[in-house]
C-alpha positions in Angstrom: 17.4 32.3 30.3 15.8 29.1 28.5 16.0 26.2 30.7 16.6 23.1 29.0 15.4 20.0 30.0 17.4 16.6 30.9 16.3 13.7 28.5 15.4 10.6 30.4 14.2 8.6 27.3 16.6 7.5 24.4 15.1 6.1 21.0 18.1 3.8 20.4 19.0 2.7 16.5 19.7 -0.9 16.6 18.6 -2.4 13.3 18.9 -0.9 9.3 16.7 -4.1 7.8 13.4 -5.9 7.5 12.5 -9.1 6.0 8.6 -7.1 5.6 7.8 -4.9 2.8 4.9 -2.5 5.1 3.1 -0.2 2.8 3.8 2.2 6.3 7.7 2.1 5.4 9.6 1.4 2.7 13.8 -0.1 3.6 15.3 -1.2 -0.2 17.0 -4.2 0.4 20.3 -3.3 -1.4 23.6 -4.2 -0.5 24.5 -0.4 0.6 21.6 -1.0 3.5 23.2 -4.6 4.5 26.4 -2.8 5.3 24.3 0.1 6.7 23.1 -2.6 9.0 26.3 -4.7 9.6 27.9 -1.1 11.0 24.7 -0.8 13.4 25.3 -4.6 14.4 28.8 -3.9 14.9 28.8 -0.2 17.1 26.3 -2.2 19.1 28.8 -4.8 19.4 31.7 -2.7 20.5 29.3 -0.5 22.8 30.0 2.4 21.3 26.7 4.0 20.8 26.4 3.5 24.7 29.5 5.7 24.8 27.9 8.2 22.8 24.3 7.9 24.9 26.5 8.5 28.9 28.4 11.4 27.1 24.8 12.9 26.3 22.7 11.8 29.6 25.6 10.5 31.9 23.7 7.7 33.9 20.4 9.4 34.0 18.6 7.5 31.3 14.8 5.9 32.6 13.5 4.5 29.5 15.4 3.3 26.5 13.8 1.8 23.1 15.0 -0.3 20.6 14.1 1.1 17.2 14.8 1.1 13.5 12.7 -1.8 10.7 12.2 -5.1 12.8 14.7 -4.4 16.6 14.4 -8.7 16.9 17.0 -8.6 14.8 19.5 -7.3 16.9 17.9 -8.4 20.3 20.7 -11.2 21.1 23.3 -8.4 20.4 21.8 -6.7 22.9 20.6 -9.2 25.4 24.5 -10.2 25.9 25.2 -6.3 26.2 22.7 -5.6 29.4 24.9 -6.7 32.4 27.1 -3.5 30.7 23.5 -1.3 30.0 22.6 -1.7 33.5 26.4 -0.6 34.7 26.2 2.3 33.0 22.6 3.4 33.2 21.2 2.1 36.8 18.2 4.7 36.8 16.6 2.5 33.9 13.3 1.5 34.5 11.7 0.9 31.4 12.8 -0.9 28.1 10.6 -1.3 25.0 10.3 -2.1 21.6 7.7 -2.7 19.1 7.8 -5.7 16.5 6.2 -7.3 13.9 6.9 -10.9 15.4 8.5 -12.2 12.3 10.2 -15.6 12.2 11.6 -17.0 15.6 10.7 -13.8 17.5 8.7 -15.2 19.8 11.8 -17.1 20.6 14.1 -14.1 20.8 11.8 -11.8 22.9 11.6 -14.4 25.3 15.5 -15.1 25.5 16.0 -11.4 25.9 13.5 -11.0 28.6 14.8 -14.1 30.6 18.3 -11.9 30.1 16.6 -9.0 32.3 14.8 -11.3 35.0 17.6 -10.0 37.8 16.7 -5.9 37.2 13.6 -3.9 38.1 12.3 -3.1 34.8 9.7 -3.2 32.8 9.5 -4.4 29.5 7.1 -2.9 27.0 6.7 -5.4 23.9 4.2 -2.9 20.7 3.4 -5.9 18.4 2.0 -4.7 15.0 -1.1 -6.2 14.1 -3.5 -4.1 12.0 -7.0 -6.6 12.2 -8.0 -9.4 10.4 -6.2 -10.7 7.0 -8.5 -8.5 5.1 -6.4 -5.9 7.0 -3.3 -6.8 7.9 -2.0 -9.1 5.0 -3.1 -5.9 2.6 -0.9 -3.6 5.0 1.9 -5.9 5.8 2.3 -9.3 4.2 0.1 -12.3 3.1 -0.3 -14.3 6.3 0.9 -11.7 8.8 -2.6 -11.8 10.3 -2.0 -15.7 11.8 1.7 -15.6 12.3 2.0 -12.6 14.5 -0.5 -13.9 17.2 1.1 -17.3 16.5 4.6 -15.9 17.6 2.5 -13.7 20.5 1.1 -17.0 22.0 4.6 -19.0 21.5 6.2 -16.3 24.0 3.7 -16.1 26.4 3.7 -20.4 26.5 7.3 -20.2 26.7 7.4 -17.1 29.6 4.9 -19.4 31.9 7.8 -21.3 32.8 10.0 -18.8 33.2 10.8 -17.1 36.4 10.9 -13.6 36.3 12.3 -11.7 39.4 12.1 -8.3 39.9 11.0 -8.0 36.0 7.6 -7.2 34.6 6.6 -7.5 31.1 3.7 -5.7 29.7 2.4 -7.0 25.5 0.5 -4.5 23.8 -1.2 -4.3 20.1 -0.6 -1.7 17.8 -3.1 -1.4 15.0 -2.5 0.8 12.2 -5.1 2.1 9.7 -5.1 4.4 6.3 -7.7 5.4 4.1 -8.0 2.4 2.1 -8.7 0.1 5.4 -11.3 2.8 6.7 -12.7 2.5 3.1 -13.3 -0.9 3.9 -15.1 -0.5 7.1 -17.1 1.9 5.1 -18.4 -0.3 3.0 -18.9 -3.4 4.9 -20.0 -2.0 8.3 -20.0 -5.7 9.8 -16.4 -5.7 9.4 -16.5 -3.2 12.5 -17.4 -6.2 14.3 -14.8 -9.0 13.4 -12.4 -6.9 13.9 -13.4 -6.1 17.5 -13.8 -9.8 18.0 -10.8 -10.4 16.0 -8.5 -8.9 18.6 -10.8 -9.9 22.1 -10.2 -13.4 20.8 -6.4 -13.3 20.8 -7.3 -11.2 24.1 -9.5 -13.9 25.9 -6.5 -16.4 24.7 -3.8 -14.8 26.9 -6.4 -14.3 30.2 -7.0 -18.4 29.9 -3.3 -19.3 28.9 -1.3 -16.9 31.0 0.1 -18.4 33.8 3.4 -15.7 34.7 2.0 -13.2 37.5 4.5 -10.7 36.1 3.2 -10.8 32.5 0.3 -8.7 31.1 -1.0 -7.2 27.9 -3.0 -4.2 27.7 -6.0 -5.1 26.4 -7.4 -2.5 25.2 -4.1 -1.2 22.9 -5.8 -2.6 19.5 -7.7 1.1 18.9 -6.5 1.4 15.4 -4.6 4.5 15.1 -3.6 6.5 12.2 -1.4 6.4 9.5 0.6 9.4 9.7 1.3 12.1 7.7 0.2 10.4 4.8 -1.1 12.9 1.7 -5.1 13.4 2.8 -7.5 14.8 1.0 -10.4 17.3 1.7 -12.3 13.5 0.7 -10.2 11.3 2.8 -11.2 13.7 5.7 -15.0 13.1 4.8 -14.1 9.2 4.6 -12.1 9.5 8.1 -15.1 11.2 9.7 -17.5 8.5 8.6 -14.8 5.7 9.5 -15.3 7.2 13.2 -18.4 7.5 13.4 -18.9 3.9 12.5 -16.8 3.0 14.8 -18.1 5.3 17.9 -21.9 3.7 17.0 -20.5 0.3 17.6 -18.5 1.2 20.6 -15.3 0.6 18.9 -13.0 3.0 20.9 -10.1 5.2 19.2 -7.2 7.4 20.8 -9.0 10.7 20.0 -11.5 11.3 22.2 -9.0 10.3 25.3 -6.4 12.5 23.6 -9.3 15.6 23.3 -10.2 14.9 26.7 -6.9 15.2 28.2 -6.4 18.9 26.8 -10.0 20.1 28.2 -8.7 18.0 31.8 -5.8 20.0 32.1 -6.8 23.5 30.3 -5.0 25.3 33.3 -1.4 24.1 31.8 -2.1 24.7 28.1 0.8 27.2 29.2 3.4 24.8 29.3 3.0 23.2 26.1 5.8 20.4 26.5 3.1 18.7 28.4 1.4 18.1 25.0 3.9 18.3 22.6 5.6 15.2 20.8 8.5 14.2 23.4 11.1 14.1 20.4 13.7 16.6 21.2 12.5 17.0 24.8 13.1 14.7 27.1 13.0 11.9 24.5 15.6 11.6 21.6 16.9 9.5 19.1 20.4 8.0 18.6 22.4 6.8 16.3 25.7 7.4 15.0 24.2 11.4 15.9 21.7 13.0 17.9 18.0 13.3 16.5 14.7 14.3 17.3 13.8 10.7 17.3 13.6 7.4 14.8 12.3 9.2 12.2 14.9 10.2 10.5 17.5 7.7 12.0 18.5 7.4 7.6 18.3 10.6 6.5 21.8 11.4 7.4 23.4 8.2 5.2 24.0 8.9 1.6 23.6 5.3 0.9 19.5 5.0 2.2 19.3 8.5 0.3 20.9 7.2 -3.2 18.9 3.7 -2.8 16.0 5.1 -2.6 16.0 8.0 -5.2 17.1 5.1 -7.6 14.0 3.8 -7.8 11.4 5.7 -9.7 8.7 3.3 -9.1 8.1 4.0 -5.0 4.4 5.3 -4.5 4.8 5.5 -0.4 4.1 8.7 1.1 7.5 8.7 3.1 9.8 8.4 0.3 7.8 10.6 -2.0 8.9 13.6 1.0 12.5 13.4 0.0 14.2 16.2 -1.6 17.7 16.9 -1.6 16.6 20.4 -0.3 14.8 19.4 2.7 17.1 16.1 3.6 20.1 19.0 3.7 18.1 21.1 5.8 17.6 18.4 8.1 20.6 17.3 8.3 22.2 20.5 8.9 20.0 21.7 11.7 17.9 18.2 13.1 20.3 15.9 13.2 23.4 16.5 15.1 27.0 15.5 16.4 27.0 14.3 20.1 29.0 17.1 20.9 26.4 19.6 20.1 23.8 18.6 21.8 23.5 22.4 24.0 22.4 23.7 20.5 19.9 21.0 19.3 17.9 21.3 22.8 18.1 24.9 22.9 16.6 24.8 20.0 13.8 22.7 20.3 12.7 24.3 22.9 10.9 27.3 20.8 8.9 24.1 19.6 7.7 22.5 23.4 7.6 25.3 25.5 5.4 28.0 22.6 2.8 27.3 20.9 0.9 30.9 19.6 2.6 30.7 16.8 1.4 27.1 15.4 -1.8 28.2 17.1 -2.4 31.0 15.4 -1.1 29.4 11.6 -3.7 26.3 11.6 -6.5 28.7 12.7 -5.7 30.8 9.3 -4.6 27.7 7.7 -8.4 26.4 8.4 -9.8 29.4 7.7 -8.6 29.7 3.7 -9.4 25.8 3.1 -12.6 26.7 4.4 -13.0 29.6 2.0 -11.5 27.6 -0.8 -13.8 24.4 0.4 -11.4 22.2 1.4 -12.2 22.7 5.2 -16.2 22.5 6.6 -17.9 25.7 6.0 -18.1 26.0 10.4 -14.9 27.2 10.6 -15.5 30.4 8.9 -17.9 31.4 11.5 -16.8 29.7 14.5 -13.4 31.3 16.5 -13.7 29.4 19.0 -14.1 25.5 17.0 -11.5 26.8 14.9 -8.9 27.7 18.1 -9.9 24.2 19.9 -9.0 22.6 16.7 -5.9 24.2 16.7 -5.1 22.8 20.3 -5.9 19.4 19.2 -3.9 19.1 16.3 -0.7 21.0 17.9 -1.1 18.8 20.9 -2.2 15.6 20.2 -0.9 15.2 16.4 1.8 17.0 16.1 4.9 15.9 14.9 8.1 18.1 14.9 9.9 15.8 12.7 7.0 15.6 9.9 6.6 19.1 10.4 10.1 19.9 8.9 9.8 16.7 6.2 6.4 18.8 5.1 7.2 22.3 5.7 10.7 23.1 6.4 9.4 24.3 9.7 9.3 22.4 13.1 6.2 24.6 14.0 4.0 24.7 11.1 1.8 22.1 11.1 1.2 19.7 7.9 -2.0 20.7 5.9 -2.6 17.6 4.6 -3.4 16.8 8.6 -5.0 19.8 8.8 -7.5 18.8 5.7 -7.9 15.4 7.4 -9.4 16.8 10.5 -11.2 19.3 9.2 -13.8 17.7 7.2 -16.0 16.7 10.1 -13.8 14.4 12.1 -12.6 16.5 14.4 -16.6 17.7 14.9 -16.9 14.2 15.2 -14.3 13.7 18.3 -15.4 17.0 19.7 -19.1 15.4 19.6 -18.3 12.7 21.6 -15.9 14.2 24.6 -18.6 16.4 25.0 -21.3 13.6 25.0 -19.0 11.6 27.6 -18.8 15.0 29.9 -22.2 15.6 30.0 -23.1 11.8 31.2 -20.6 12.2 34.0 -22.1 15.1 34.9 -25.7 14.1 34.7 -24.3 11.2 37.1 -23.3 13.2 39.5 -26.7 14.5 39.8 
């Protein structure tokens, strides 16, 4: 009999706008998505999507996110709702959100942590802050690049007089990069390093400003990360590739050596895939007005995001340029689900975290006919092994259940768009360098 796990970790809906226009997501600003959000506002209000989250998990919830377009919107909802969180979910020890600091929201993240000062928790704050302007204003908006640190730095003045308790609150960067961006690195190499110092300046401001014991930012969190699924290119991959090499010759870390790494540290589990796998639909899940996999698709099941967006013929942004009717049905029907079926929606996710063979076996073949038709490097026609590790990588440390299906129609089949990214010398790339870093510990050991 399959076992299925308990979720401890709830993606929580809590907002349906943005004041931003990210080229990363696309939320029309129609009058059907102000009501969408008003009904959010308004079951967060009445507390009903905590009656729908103890139904699923009872009190055994650890971590809970805030998630939808920008979560400071709703954070004063919520802040007046956690006496009631904390009734019903006493096992939480973790609550986080990630923000793009917009407005007063160094303001409201503060008045919502002061909220939480009484409970052991931790709160995790992702700010979304790409690099420099050249970066981030192109990505975001014009001037996002000085008023997100500018809201960072207002919170952490404003939590140095603030006594936290038994709370601990833990800022972190989230830098987010597509082709275009790497393009730029590309060509001006010496942007590699005002970017780095970019980020250790704002860095070097919170050591010398800081004065709260129980606050912290991780930093290191500004590796710039991918966008993802985006619709690559056999040249995009080449372009990736070079993007991190540059980087790795200037000692500008990224997540993919670490992530490489970690499947070679524990090669003795690769039986238990769920160790690897996305959490969505394991012990994390998203929640709404129904159960999902996670935030992804938190829209996909209102006809009024669906019709705005299909109305206008003039979006160019790789999410909304995934939606047909055929494949938002699909998903509806089988990914997203009423809180009362929740035995069904686990049980089958499970195929997808506990086996891995299958997705194995289809991006080995998968690389094998892009290499034939020279859309992969010409290594992986010769190379079983490189072609199997790839596989690992990419079904462990880039996989995505949820884009999977968007893509494919499957959970398991990997997207070969990702596929064709990695396999035009980045992942050589990656591969190079976890094996440099292994054999320099070992030589030390000598």
């Amino acid at each position: 009999m399959t076992r299925i796990r308990e979720p401890r970790a709830v993606e929580l809906m809590t907002t349906g706008m943005c004041p931003l226009k990210c080229e990363y997501c696309y939320i029309p600003k129609t009058d059907e998505m102000v009501r969408m959000h008003e009904q959010i506002v308004e079951d967060l209000k009445s507390g009903e999507y905590f009656d729908r989250l103890e139904k699923i998990v009872g009190d055994r919830i650890e971590y809970l996110g805030f998630w939808g377009t920008e979560p400071t919107l709703t954070l004063p909802i919520i802040k007046e709702k956690i006496p009631e969180i904390f009734r019903r979910f006493s096992k939480i020890k973790e609550i986080s959100f990630s923000t793009s600091m917009i407005g007063h929201a160094g303001e409201i993240v503060v008045d919502f942590i002061k909220e939480l000062a009484d409970y052991p928790v931790k709160v995790k704050v992702q700010m979304s802050l790409d690099g420099p302007a050249w970066i981030t204003d192109k990505n975001r908006m014009e001037g996002a690049s000085e008023f997100i640190p500018a809201n960072f730095r207002k919170a952490v003045t404003l939590l140095n007089d603030v006594e936290l308790g038994k709370c601990r609150v833990e800022f972190s960067w989230k830098a987010t990069h597509g082709i275009e961006n790497m393009q730029g690195f590309i060509d001006v190499p010496a942007r590699v390093v005002g970017y780095d110092e970019f980020f250790r300046s704002h860095n070097d401001w919170f050591y010398a400003e800081n004065k709260n014991e129980k606050v912290f930012l991780n930093h290191g969190s500004y590796v710039p990360t991918l966008v993802v699924p985006g619709k690559y290119t056999s040249s995009d991959g080449k372009i990736f590739s070079e993007y991190l090499s540059l980087l790795d010759s200037m000692n500008v870390r990224t997540t993919y050596p670490g992530r490489l790494h970690r499947l070679f540290r524990y090669e003795d589990e690769l039986s238990k895939r769920c160790m690897f796998s996305c959490s969505g639909g394991d012990s994390n899940f998203g929640l709404g007005r129904e159960v999902h996999i996670c935030h992804r698709t938190f829209y996909l099941n209102d006809d009024r995001y669906i019709d705005s967006v299909l109305k206008d013929k003039e979006i160019e942004n790789w999410d909304v340029s995934l939606f047909k009717r055929g494949t938002i049905e699909h998903i509806r029907k089988n990914f997203i689900v009423p809180v009362d079926d929740t035995t069904r929606f686990f049980y089958t996710m499970r195929g997808y975290h506990d086996f891995w063979k299958f997705q194995n076996g289809y991006i080995v073949a998968m690389v094998k006919e892009m290499a034939l038709s020279g859309q992969a490097s010409p290594e992986y026609l010769t190379d079983d092994q490189l072609c199997l590790t790839l596989a690992l990588f990419l079904g462990g440390a880039m996989s995505c259940p949820m884009e999977n299906v968007l893509n494919t129609g499957s959970i398991h089949l990997q997207l070969m768009s990702i596929i064709r990214l990695w396999a035009n010398g980045a992942f050589q790339q990656v591969l190079g360098r976890v094996v440099e870093d292994y054999n320099v510990k070992l030589s030390r050991r000598k």
